[in-house]
N, CA, C and O of each residue as an XYZ file, in Angstrom:
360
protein
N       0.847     -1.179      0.000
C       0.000      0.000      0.000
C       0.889      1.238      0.000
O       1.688      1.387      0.924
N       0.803      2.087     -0.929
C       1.451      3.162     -0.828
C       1.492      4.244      0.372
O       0.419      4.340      0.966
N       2.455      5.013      0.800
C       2.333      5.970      1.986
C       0.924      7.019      1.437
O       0.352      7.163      0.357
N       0.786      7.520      2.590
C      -0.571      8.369      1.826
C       0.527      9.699      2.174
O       1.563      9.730      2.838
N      -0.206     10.748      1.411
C       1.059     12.072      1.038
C       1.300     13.226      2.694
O       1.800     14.344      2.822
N       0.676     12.274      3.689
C       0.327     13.382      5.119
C       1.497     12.663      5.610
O       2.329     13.349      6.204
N       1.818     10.914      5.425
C       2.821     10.376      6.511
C       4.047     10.221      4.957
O       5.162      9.704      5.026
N       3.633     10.620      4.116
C       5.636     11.112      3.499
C       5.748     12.214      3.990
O       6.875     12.356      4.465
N       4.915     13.347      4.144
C       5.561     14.407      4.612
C       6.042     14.667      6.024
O       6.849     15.487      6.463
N       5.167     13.544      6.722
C       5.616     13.279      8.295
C       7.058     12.863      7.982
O       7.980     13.622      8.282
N       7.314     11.526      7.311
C       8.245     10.592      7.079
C       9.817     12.110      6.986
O      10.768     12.415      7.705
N       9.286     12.564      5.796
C      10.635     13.687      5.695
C      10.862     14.514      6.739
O      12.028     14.887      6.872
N       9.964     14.949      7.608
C      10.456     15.876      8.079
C      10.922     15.326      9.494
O      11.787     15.979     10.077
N      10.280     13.860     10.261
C      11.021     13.392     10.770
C      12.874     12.948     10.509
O      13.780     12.935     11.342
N      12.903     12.650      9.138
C      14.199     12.453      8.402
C      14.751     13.580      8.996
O      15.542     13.539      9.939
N      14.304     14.681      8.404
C      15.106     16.183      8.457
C      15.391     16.354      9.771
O      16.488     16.904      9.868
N      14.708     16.046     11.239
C      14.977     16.263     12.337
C      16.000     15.631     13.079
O      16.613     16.240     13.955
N      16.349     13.821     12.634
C      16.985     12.924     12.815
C      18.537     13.330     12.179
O      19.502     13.029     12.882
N      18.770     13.960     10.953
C      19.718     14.104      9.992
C      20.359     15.049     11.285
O      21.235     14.666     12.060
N      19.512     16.709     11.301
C      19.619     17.516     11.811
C      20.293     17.328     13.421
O      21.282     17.946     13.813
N      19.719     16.595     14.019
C      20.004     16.633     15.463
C      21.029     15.389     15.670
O      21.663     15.366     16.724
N      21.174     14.619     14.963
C      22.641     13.669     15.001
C      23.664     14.190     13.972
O      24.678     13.578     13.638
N      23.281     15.383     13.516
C      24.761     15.986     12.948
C      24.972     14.743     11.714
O      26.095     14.244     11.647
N      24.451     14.505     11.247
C      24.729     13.251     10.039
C      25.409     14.200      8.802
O      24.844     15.123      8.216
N      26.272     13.887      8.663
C      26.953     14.325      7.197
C      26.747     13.315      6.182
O      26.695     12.154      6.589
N      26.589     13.577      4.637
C      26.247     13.041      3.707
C      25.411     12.550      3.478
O      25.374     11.510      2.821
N      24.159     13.329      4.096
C      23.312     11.923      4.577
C      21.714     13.077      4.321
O      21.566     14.016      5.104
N      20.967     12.904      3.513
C      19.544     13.823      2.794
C      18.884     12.996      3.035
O      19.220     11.823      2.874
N      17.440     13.466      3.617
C      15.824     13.113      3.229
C      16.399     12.040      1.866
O      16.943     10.973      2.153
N      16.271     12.317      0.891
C      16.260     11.122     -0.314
C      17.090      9.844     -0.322
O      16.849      8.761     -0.854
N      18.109     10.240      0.389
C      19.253      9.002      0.538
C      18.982      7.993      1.747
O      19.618      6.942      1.823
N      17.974      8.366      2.733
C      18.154      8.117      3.618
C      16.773      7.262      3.872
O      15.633      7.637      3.595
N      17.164      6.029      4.462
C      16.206      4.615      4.647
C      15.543      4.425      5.221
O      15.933      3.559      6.004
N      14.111      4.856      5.494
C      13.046      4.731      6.186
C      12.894      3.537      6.966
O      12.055      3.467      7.864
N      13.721      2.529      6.648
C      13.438      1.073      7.359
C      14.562      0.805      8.033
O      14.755     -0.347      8.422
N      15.780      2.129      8.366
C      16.955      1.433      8.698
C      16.812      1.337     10.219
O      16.581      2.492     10.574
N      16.829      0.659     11.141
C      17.141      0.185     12.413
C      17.968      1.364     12.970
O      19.171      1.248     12.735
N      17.638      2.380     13.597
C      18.010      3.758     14.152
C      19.261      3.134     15.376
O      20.331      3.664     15.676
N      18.908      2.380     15.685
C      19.684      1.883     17.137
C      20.505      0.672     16.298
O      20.978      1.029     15.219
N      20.614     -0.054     16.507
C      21.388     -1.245     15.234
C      22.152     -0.790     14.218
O      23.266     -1.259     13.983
N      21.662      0.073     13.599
C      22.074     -0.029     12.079
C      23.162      1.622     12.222
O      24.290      1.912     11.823
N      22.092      2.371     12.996
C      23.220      3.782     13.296
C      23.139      4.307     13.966
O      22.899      5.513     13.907
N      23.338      3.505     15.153
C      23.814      3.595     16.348
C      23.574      4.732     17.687
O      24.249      5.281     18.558
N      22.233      4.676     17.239
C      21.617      6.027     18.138
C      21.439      5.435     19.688
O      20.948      4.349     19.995
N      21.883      6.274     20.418
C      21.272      5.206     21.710
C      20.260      6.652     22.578
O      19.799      7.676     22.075
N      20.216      6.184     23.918
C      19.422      6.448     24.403
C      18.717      8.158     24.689
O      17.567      8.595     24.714
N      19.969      8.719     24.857
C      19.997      9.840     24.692
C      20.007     10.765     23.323
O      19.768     11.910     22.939
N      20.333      9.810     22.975
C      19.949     10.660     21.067
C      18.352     10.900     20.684
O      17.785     11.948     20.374
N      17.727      9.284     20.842
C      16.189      9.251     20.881
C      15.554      9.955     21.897
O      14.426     10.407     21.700
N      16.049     10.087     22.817
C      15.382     11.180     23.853
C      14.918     12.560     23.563
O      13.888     13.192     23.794
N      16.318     12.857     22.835
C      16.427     14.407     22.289
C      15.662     14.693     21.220
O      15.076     15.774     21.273
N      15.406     13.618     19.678
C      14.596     13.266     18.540
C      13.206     13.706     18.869
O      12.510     14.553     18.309
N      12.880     12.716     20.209
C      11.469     12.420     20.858
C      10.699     14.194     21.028
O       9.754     14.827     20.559
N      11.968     14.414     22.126
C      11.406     16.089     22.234
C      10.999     16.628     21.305
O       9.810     16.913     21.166
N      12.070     16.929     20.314
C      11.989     17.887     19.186
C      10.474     17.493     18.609
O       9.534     18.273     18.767
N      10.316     16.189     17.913
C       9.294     15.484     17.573
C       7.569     15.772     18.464
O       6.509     15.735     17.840
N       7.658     16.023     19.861
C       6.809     16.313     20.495
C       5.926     17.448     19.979
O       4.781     17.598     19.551
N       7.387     18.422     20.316
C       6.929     20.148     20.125
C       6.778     20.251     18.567
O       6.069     21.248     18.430
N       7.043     19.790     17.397
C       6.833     19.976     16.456
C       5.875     19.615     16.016
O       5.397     20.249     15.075
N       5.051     18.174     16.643
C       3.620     18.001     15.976
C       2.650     18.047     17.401
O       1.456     17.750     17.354
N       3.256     18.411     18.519
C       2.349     18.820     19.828
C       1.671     17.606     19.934
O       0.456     17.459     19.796
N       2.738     16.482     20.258
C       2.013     15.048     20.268
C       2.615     14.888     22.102
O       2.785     16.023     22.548
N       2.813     14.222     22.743
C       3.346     13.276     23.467
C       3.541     11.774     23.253
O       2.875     10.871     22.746
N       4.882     11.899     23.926
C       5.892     10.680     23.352
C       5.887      9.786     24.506
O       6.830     10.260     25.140
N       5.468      8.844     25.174
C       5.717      8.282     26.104
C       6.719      7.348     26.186
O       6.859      6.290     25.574
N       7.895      8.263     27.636
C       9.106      6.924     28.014
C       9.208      5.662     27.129
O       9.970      5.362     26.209
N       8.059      4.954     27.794
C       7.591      3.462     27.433
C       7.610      3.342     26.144
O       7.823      2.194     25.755
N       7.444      4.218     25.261
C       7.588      4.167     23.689
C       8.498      3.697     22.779
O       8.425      2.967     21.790
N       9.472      4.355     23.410
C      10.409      4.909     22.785
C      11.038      3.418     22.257
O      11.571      3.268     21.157
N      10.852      2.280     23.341
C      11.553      1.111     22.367
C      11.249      0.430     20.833
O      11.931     -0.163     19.997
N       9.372      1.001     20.987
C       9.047      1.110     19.477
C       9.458      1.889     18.251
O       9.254      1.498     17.102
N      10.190      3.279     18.655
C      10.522      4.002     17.918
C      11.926      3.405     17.230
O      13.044      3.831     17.522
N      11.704      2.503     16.410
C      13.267      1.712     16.185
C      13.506      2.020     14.366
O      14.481      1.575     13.760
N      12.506      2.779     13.769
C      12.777      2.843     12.559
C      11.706      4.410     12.066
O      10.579      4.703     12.467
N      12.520      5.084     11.175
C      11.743      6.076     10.851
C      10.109      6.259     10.579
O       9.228      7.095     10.776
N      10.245      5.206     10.117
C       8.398      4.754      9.054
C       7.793      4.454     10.522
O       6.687      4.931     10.773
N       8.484      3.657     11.544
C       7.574      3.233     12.528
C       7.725      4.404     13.547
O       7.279      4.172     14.671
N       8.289      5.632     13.327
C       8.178      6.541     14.251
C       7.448      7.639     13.381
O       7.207      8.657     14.030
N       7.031      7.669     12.036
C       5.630      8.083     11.265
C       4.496      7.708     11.873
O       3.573      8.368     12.350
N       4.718      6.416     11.779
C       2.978      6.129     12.222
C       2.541      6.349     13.633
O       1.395      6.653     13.963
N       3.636      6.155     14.500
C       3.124      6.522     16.088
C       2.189      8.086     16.138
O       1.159      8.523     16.650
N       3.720      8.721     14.920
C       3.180     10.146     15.456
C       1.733     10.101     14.529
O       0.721     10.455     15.135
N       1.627      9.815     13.541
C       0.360      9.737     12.634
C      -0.635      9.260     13.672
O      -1.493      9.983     14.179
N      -0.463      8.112     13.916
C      -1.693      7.738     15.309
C      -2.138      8.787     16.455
O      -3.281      9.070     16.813
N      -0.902      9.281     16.926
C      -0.826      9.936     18.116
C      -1.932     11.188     17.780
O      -2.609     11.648     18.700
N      -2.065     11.712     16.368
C      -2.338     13.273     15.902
C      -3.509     12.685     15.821
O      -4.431     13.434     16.146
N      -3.949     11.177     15.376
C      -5.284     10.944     15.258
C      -6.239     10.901     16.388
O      -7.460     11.056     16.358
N      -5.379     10.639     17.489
C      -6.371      9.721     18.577
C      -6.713     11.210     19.458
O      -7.697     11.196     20.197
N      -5.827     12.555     19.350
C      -5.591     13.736     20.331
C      -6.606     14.336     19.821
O      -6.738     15.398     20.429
N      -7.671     14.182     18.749
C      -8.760     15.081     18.655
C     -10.315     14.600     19.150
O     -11.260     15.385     19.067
């Protein structure tokens, strides 16, 4: 099923925040793998996702719960939380 065009634009701009706040060099929205394993694959640990989480909060005025955060293990699956999260807050 294709992304619908509300969670690519979630999808990028989460990208853009992730790129942004781990200082990633060489590394764009287009190049960059929606399915890659954030913790595994590049090596974010606890305090990186902490900081993501925030930014991520105040930018779509969601809350991120602690307990979450072990789900947040891949970009696409940290789309849909927040996609859910924006759904369930109205």
């Amino acid at each position: 099923m294709p992304a619908s065009k509300e969670i690519k634009g979630i999808m990028r701009h989460v990208t853009e925040i992730i790129i942004d706040e781990l200082k990633l060099e060489d590394v764009t929205p287009d190049t960059f793998n929606p399915e890659m394993d954030l913790v595994d694959e590049l090596g974010i640990d606890s305090m990186d996702l902490a900081t993501i989480a925030l930014v991520l909060q105040d930018e779509y005025k969601i809350v991120i719960d602690e307990d979450d955060y072990p789900k947040l293990k891949t970009v696409r699956l940290i789309c849909e939380y927040i996609e859910e999260k924006i759904a369930t807050r109205h």
